[in-house]
C-alpha positions as a printed NumPy array, in Angstrom:
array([[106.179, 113.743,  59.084],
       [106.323, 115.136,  62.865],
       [109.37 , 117.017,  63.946],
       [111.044, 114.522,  65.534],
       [110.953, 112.213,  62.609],
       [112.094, 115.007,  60.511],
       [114.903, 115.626,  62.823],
       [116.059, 111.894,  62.815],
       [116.034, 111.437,  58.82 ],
       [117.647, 114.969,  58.51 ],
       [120.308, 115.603,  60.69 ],
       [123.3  , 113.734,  61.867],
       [126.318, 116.346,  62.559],
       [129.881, 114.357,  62.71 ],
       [131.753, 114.283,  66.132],
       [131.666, 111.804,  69.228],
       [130.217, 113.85 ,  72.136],
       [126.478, 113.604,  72.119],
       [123.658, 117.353,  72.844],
       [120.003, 117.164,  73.572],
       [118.307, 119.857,  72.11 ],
       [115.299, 120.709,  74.239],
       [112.508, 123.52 ,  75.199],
       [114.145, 125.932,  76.902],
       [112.779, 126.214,  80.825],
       [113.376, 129.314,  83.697],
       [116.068, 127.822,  84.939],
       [118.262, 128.407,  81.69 ],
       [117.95 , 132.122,  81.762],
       [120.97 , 132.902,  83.463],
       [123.377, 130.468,  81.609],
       [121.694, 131.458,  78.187],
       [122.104, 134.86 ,  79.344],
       [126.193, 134.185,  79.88 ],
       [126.16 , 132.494,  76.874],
       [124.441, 135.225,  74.415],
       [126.953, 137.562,  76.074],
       [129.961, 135.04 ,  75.219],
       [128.824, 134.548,  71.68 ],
       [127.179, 137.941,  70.476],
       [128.813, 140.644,  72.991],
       [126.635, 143.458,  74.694],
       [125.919, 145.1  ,  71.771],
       [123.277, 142.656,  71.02 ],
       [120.803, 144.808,  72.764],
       [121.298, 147.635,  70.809],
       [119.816, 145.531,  67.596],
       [116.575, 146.187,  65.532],
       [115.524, 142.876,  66.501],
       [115.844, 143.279,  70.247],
       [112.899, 145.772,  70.024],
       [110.423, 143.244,  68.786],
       [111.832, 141.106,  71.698],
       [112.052, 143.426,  74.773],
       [109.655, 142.54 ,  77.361],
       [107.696, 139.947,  75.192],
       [107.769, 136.236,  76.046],
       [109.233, 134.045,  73.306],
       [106.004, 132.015,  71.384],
       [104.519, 128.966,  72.599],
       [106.661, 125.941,  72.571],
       [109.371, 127.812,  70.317],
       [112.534, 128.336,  72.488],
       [115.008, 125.724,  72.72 ],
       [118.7  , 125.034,  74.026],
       [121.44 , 122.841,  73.462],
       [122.824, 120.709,  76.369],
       [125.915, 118.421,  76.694],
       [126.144, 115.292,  78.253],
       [127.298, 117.57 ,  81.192],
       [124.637, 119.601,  81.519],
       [126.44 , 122.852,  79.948],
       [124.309, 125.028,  77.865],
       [125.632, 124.643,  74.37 ],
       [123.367, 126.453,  72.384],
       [119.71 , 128.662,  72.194],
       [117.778, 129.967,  69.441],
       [114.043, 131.444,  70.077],
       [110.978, 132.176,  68.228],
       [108.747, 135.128,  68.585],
       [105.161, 136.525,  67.601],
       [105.262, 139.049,  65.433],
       [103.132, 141.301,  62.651],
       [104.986, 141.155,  59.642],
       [103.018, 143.932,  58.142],
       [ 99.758, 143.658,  56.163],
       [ 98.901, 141.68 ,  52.82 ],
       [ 97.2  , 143.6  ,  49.675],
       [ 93.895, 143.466,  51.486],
       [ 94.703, 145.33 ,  54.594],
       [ 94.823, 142.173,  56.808],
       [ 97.401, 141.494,  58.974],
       [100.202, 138.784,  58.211],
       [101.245, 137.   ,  61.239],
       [104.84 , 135.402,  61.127],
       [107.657, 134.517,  63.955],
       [110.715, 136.47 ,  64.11 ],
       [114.136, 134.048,  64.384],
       [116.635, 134.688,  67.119],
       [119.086, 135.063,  68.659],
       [120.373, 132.103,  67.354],
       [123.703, 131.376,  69.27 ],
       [126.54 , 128.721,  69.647],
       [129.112, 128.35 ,  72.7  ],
       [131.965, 130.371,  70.607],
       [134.358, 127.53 ,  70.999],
       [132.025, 125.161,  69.843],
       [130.961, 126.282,  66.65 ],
       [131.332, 124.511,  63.637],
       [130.106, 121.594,  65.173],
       [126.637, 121.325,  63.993],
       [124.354, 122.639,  67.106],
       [123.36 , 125.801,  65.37 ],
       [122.502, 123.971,  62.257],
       [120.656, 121.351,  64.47 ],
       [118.916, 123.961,  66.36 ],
       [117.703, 126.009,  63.345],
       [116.584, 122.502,  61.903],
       [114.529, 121.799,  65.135],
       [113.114, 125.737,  65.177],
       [111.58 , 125.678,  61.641],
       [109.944, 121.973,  61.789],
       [108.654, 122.758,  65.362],
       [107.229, 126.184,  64.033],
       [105.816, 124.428,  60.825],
       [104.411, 121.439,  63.208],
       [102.805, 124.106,  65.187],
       [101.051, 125.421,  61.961],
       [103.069, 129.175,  61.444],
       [103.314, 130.273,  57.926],
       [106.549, 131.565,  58.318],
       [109.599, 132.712,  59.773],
       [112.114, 135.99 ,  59.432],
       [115.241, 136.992,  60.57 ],
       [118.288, 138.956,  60.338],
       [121.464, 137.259,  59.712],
       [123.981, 136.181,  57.097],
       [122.547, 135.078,  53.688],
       [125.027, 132.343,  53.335],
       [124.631, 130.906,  56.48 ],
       [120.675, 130.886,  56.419],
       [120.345, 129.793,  52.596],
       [120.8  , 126.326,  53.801],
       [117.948, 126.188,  55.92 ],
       [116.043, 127.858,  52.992],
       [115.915, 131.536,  54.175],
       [116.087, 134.421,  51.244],
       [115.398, 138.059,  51.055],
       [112.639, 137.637,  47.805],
       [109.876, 138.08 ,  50.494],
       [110.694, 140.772,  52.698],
       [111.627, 143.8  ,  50.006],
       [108.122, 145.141,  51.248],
       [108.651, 145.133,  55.024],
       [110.933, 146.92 ,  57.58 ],
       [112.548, 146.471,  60.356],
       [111.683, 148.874,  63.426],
       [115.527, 150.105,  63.432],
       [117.989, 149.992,  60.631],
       [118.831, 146.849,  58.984],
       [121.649, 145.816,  56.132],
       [118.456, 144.531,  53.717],
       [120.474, 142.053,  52.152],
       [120.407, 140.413,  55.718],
       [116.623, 140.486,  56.067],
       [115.619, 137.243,  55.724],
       [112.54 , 134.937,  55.763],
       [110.688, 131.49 ,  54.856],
       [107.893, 130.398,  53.834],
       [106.125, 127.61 ,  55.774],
       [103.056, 127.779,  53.96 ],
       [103.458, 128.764,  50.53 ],
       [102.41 , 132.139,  49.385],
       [102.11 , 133.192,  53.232],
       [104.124, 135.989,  52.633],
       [102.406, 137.714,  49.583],
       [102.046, 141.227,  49.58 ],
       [103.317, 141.509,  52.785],
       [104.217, 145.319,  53.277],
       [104.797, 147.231,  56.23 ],
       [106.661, 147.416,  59.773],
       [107.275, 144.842,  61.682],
       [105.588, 145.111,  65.307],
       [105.788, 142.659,  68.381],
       [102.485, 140.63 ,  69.373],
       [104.098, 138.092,  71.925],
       [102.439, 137.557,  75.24 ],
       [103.819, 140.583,  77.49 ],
       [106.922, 138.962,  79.967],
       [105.987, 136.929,  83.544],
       [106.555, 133.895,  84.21 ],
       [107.993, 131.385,  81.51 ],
       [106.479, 127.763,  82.117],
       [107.764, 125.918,  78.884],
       [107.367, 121.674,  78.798],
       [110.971, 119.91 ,  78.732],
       [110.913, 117.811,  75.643],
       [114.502, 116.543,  75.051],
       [115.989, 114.975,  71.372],
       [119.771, 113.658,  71.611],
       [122.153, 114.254,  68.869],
       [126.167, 113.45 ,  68.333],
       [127.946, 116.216,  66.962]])
């Protein structure tokens, strides 16, 4: 099953309005800029993750927004390269690191950050990753099938609540033995040319 398909059989969030979820181009970097800002306040820099971000470009084909029918920027979530340590032989276990994931504040609850996660993980899977961390809130992220049973051997570069340390498994056992820091391997930041593909949703 491609993503799309998965997409269509999987999600179909209640409302009228319709969104296109799509890959995220140049020219949304200032609204998804405003928007991060809206939804997660300035403080967002200051986060573990943002140093496995900083001056990296997001992975290949893994950064998407959320559109409305009038062309405002609903939502964004992004992928990234990472190193999620090493496995019991000394190799190195590449994974993606998940976020930020964020919603146009008076818009949540309305399905696009369940419909962008939902896009993010079959895309990454498509795209053949093994898996995919984050940090965020256990009960939000259970749904999408996100636990903290494989990352008790890894750390964050920064502190981080553990019991928000998340990740999933694309390919099963990807994440065995995995021990270690985290470190950034995404492409070093220039310029971002990223395909439009576009998907429609109602919500």
């Amino acid at each position: 099953m491609n993503a799309v398909e998965y997409i269509e059989q999987n999600l179909h969030p209640d409302g009228l309005q319709a969104f296109t979820i799509r890959n995220e181009t140049a020219q949304d970097e200032q609204a998804r800029e405003a928007l991060l800002d809206r939804a997660m306040g300035e403080g967002r820099r200051r986060k573990s993750s943002e140093k496995l971000r900083r001056g990296r470009l997001p992975a290949q084909g893994l950064a998407f927004v959320a559109r409305g029918n009038d062309g405002a920027l609903l939502g964004t979530v992004r992928l990234w390269d990472i190193q999620s340590g090493h496995d019991a032989s000394r190799k190195s276990v590449r994974a993606l690191l998940l976020g930020p994931l964020a919603v146009e504040p008076t818009l949540k609850g309305h399905g696009i950050g369940a419909a962008l996660m939902r896009h993010a993980t079959a895309e990454a899977a498509r795209l053949g990753h093994g898996a995919i961390l984050l940090v965020g809130d256990p009960e939000y992220y259970a749904r999408f099938g996100f636990d903290g049973t494989k990352t008790a051997g890894l750390a964050m570069p920064g502190p981080v609540e553990r019991h928000r340390f998340l990740a999933l498994e694309l390919k099963a056992g990807h994440l065995d033995g995995a021990h270690g820091l985290l470190t950034a391997k995404g492409k070093r930041s220039s310029a971002i040319r990223i395909l439009p593909v576009a998907m429609r949703f109602s919500r």
